[in-house]
Structure formats: C-alpha cells, structure tokens
C-alpha positions as CSV (number, residue, x, y, z in Angstrom):
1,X,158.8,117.2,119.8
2,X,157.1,116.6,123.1
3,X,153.8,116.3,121.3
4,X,155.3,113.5,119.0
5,X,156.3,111.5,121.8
6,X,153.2,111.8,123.4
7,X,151.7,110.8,120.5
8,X,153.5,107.9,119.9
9,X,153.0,106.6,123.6
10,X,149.4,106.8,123.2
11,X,149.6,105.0,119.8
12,X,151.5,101.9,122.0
13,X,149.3,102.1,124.8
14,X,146.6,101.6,122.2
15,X,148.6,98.5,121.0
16,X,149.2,97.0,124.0
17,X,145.7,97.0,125.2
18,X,144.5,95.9,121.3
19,X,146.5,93.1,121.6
20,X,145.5,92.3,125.3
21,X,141.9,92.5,123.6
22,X,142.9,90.3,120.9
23,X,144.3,87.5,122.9
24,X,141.7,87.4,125.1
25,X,139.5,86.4,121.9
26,X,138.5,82.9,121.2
27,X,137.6,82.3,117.6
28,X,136.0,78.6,116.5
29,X,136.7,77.6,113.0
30,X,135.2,74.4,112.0
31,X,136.0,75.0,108.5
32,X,136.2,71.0,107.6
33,X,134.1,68.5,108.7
34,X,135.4,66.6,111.5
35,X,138.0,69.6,112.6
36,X,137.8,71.8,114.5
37,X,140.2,75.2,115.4
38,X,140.0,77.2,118.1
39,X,141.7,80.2,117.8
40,X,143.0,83.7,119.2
41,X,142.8,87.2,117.8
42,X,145.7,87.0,118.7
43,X,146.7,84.0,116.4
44,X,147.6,81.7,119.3
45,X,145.9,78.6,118.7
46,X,144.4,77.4,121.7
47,X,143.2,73.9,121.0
48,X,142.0,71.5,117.4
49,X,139.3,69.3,117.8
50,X,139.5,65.8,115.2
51,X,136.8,63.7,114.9
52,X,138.1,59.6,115.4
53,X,137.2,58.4,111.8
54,X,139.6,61.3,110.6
55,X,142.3,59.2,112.2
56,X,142.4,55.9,110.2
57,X,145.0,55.3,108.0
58,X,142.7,55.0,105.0
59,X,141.9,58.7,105.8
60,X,145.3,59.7,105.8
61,X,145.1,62.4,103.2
62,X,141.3,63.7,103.7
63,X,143.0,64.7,107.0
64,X,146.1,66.5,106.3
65,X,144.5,68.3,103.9
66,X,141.5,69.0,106.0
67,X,143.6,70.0,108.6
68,X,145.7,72.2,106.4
69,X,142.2,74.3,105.3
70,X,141.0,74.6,108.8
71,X,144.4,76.1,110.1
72,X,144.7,78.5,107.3
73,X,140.4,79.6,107.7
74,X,141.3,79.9,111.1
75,X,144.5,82.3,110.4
76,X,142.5,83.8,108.0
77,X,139.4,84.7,110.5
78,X,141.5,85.8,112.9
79,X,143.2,88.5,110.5
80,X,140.1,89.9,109.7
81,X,139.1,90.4,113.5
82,X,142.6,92.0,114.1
83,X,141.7,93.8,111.3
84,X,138.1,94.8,112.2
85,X,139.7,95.9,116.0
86,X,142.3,97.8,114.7
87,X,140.0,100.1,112.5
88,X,137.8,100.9,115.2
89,X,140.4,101.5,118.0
90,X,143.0,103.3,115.2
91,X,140.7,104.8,112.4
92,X,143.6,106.9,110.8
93,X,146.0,104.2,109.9
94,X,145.8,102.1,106.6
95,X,144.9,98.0,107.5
C-alpha cells in the first residue's frame, strides 16, 4: 500500500513540474497571414498579433475566419508539445 502511494506521489510530482515546464513554453503560430498566436504548452495564450489591413470592415470575415484557424493551429500545436513532453517524462502511460 505504501508503495502505491509512493507511486502515485511521484506520478504528481512529475505533473506538477511537466506542467511548470509546459507553461513556461512559448509557442508562435502564425498559421494565417496577418495573425499571429503566441501560445503556452500550457494552452494559456499569451498575446495575438493582427496585422492593420485585417482590421477594415471590408475584411470583416477574412479575419474572423483567419483568426478562428490560427487559434485552433495554435491549440492544436500546443497539444502535440504536451503531448511530445508527456511521453518522454511518463513513457508508460497511453497519450
């Protein structure tokens, strides 16, 4: 039983210092032209960059739907490098 518990504390001491990793991971996405995301591994976003023609009216739509694919490449991206750190740190469980 003690062995468990031991276990288990040294899975969440793994966590907690995966996820300290994590956050302290900036990841750039500029999956659009004129946008850019800026990341965590963490999946905090930190800033989003637009360029100023991206802001008139007439491009109204290009943008939402620009910024709509950046945001999602940028979730995306940072998945995979949670992913990726999570493999090597805990090889036996299934990601």
């Amino acid at each position: 039983m003690l062995d468990k518990m031991k276990q288990m504390m040294e899975i969440k001491k793994q966590a907690d210092q995966l996820k300290r990793t994590l956050d302290g991971i900036s990841v750039d996405v500029a999956e659009v032209p004129g946008i850019k995301v800026v990341i965590t591994g963490g999946q905090d976003f930190k800033s989003v960059e637009i360029d100023a023609d991206l802001l008139k009216a007439e491009n109204k739509k290009r943008f939402e739907q620009g910024l709509l694919r950046s945001l999602n490449a940028a979730i995306k991206k940072s998945q995979q490098l949670a992913a990726e750190k999570m493999k090597s740190v805990m090889p036996g469980l299934p990601f």
